[in-house]
C-alpha positions as CSV (number, residue, x, y, z in Angstrom):
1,X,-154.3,11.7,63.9
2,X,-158.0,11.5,63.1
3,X,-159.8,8.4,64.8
4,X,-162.3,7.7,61.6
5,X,-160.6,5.5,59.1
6,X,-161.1,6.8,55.8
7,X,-159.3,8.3,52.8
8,X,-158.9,11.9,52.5
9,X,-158.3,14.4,49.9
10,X,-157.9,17.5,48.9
11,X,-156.6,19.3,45.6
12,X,-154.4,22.0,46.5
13,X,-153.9,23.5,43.2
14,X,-154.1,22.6,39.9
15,X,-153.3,24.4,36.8
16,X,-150.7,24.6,34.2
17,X,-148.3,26.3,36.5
18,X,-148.7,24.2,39.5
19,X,-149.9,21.5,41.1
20,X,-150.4,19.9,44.4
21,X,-152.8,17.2,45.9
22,X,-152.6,16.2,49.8
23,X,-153.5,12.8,50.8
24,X,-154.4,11.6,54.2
25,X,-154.8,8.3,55.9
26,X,-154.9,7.6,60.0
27,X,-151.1,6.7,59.6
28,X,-150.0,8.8,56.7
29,X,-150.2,12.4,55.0
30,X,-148.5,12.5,51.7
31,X,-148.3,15.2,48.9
32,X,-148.8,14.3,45.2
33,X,-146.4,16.8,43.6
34,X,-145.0,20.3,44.6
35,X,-145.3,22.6,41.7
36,X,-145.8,25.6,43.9
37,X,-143.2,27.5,46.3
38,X,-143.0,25.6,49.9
39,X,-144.8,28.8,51.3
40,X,-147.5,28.2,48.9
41,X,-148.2,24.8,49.9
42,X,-148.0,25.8,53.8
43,X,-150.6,28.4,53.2
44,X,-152.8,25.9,51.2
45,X,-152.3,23.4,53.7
46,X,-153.5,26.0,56.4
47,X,-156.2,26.7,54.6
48,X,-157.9,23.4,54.7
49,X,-157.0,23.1,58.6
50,X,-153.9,20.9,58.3
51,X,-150.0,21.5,59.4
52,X,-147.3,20.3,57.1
53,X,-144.8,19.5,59.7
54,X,-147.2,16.2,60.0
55,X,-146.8,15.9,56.4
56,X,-144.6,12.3,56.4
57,X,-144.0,11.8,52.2
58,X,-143.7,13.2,48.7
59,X,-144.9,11.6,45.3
60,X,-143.1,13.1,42.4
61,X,-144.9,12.5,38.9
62,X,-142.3,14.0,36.7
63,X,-139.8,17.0,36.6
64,X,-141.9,19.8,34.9
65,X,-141.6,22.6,37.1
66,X,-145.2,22.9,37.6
67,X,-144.8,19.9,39.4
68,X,-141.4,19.8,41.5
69,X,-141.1,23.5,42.1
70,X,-141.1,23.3,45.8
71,X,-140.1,20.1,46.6
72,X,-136.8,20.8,47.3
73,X,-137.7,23.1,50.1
74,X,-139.8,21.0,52.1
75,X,-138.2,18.1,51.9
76,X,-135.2,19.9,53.4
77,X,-137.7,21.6,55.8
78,X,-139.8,18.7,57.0
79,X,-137.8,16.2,56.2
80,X,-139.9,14.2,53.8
81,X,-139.5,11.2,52.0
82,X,-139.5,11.2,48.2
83,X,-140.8,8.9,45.9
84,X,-140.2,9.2,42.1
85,X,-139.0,7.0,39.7
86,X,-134.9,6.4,39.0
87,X,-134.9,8.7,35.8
88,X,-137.1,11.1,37.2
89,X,-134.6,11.6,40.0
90,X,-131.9,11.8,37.3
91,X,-133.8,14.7,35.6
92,X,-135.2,16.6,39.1
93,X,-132.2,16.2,41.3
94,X,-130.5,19.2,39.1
95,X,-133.1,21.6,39.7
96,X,-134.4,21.1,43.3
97,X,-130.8,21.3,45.2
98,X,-129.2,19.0,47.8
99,X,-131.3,16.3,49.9
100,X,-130.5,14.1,52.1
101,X,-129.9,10.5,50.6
102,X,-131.9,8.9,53.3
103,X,-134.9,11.0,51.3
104,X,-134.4,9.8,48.0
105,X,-136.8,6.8,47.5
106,X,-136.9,5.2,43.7
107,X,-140.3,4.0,43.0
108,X,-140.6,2.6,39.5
109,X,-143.9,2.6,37.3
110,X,-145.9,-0.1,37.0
111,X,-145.0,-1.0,40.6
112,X,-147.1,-1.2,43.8
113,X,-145.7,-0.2,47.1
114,X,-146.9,-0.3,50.8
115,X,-146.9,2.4,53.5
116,X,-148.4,0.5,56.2
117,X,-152.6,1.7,55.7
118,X,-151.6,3.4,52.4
119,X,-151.1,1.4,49.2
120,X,-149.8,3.1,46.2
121,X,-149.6,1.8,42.6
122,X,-147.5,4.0,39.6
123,X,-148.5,3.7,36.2
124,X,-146.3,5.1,32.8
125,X,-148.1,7.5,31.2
126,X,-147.3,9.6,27.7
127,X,-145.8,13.0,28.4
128,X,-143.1,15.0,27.3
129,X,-141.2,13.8,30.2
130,X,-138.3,11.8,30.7
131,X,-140.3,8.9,32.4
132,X,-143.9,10.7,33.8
133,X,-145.9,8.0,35.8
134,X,-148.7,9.4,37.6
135,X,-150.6,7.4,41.1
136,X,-153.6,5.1,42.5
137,X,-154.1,5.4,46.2
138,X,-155.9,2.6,48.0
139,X,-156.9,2.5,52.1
140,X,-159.6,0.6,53.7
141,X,-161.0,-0.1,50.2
142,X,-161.2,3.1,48.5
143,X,-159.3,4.0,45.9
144,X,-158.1,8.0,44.2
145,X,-156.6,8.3,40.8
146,X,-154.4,11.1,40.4
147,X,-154.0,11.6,35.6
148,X,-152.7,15.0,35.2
149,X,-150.4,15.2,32.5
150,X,-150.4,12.5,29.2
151,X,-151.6,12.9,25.9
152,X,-154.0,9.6,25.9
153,X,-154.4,7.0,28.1
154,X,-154.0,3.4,27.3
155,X,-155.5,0.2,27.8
156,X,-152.7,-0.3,30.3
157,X,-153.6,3.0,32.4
158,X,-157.7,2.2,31.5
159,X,-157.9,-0.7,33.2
160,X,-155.4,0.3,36.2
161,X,-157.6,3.0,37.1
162,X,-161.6,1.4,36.3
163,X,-163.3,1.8,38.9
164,X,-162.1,4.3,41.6
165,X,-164.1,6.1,44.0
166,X,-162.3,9.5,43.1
167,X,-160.3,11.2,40.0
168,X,-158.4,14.1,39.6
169,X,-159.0,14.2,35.9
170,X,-156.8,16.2,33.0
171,X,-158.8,18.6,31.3
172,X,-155.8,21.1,30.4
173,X,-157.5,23.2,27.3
174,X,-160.4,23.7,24.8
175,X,-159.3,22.3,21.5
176,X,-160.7,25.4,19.9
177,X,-159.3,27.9,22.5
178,X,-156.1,26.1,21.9
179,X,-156.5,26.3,17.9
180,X,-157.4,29.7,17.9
181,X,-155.1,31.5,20.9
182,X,-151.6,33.3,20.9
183,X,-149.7,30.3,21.1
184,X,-147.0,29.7,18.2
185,X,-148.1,26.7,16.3
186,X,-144.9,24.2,17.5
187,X,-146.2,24.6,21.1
188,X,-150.2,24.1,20.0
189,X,-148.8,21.1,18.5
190,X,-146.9,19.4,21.4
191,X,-150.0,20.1,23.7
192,X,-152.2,17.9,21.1
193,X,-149.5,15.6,20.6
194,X,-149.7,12.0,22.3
195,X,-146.9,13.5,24.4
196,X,-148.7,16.3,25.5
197,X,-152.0,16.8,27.3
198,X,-155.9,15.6,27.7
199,X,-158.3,17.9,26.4
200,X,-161.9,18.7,28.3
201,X,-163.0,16.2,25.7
202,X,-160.6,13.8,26.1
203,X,-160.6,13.8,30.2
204,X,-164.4,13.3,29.2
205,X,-164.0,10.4,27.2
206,X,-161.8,9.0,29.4
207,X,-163.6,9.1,32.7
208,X,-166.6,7.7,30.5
209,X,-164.4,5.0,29.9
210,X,-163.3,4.4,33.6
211,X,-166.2,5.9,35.6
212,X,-167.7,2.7,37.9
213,X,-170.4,2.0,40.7
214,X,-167.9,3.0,43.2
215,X,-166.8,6.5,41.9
216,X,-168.2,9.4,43.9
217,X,-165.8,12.5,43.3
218,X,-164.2,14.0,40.3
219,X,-161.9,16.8,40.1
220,X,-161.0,18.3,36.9
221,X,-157.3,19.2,36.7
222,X,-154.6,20.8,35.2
223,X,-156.6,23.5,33.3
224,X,-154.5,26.2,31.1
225,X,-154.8,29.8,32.1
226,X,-154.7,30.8,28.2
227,X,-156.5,28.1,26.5
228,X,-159.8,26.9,29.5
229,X,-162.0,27.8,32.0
230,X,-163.6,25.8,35.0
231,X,-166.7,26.7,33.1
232,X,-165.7,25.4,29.7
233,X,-164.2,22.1,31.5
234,X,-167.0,22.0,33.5
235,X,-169.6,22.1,31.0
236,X,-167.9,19.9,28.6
237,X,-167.6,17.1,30.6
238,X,-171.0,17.0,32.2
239,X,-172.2,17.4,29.0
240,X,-170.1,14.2,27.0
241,X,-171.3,12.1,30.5
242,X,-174.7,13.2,30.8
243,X,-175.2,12.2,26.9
244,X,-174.2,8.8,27.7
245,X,-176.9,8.3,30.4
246,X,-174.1,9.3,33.3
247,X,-175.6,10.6,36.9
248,X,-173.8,13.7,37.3
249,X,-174.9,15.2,40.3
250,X,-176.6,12.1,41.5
251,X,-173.9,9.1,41.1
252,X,-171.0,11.2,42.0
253,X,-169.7,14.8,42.0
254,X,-168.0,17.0,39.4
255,X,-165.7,19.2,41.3
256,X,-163.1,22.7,40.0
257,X,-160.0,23.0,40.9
258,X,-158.0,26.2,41.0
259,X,-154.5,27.7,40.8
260,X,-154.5,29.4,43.9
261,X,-157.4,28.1,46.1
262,X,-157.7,24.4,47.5
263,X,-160.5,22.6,47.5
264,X,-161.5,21.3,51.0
265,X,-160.7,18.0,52.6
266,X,-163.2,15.6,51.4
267,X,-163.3,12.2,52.6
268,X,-164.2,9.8,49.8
């Protein structure tokens, strides 16, 4: 395990069909979702330099496939512990196949949990979901907000997550590209629903809301392969921030994620 003591990260993947953020602490390297095939997540893991035997335990957010497609798989593979809340596991425990019971960890939202250096608080979000809660990480003082999936954030979720020192943000579409793309109107309508998912605007508005002295890296997330772009994200964010008198580029980062590619271990 590395000697230095701080928190790192790296995003995986991130996109509408799936997602995957590793998490590593001196005593601990967790996973934040599975929504790719365990061969998927090896190679991405291999990518950025680290081996997934070492990998110790999995946070479920909800049961959208995008989100628990390979989590079956390596937690019979590796052995991991899984957290996710108890109807979460009602929901998932269909679809992934038989794990051990000594795996199956219920971890309730609005709770706060300790793996010796790692500390990890869940928080209820609005999805279309049977119970979505999404994760704050905290070690040695810093702190990384995982808010991939809700249509709005509350006061509840605002003030849980003020303040971190890095985000992996929602920006799933456009509201235009939406508006105007293939998609029959029913499903348009669920994505903009308060059950459905944060627009590049709205992730804007919300970091605005929750961006603080300490926060150094942002990673937009979750971006629909019909209805975005990184660009478009991109752009649209810096823009709302930079408006507002926000340092982008100076106070903290603004950083893609993609699909297929993982972004390299940062430390934050």
């Amino acid at each position: 395990m590395p000697n230095d003591d701080s928190l790192k990260i790296s995003v995986l993947a991130s996109s509408s069909s799936g997602n995957a953020t590793y998490i590593e602490t001196p005593k601990h390297r967790v996973l934040v979702d599975a929504g790719l095939s365990g061969i998927k997540i090896k190679r991405a893991m291999d990518s950025i330099g680290k081996d997934i035997t070492k990998v110790d335990s999995l946070f479920v957010t909800h049961e959208h496939t995008d989100h628990i497609q390979g989590v079956g798989v390596l937690a019979r593979r590796y052995g991991l512990s899984v957290y996710a809340n108890q109807k979460t596991w009602e929901a998932m425990l269909p679809k992934i196949g038989k794990i051990s019971e000594d795996q199956i960890n219920v971890f309730n939202h609005n709770k706060v949990m300790s793996l010796d250096d790692l500390d990890v608080e869940s928080f209820a979000v609005s999805h279309d979901a049977i119970d979505p809660q999404f994760y704050k990480f905290y070690h040695n003082g810093k702190e990384f907000v995982i808010l991939t999936d809700t249509g709005y954030v509350s006061d509840r979720v605002q003030k849980t997550i003020e303040n971190a020192d890095g985000y992996l943000m929602e920006c799933n579409h456009d509201v235009e590209m939406l508006r105007e793309g293939f998609y029959p109107w029913p499903l348009k309508q669920r994505i903009l629903s308060e059950k459905g998912h944060l627009s590049n605007e709205d992730g804007a508005h919300t970091l605005m809301d929750v961006i603080g002295n300490k926060t150094k890296q942002i990673f937009l997330g979750h971006l629909s392969h019909e209805n975005n772009t990184k660009t478009a994200a991109r752009e649209e964010v810096t823009q709302v921030l930079e408006d507002h008198d926000f340092g982008v580029g100076s106070d903290f980062k603004i950083n893609d994620t993609d699909p297929a590619i993982a972004d390299p271990l940062i430390d934050l």
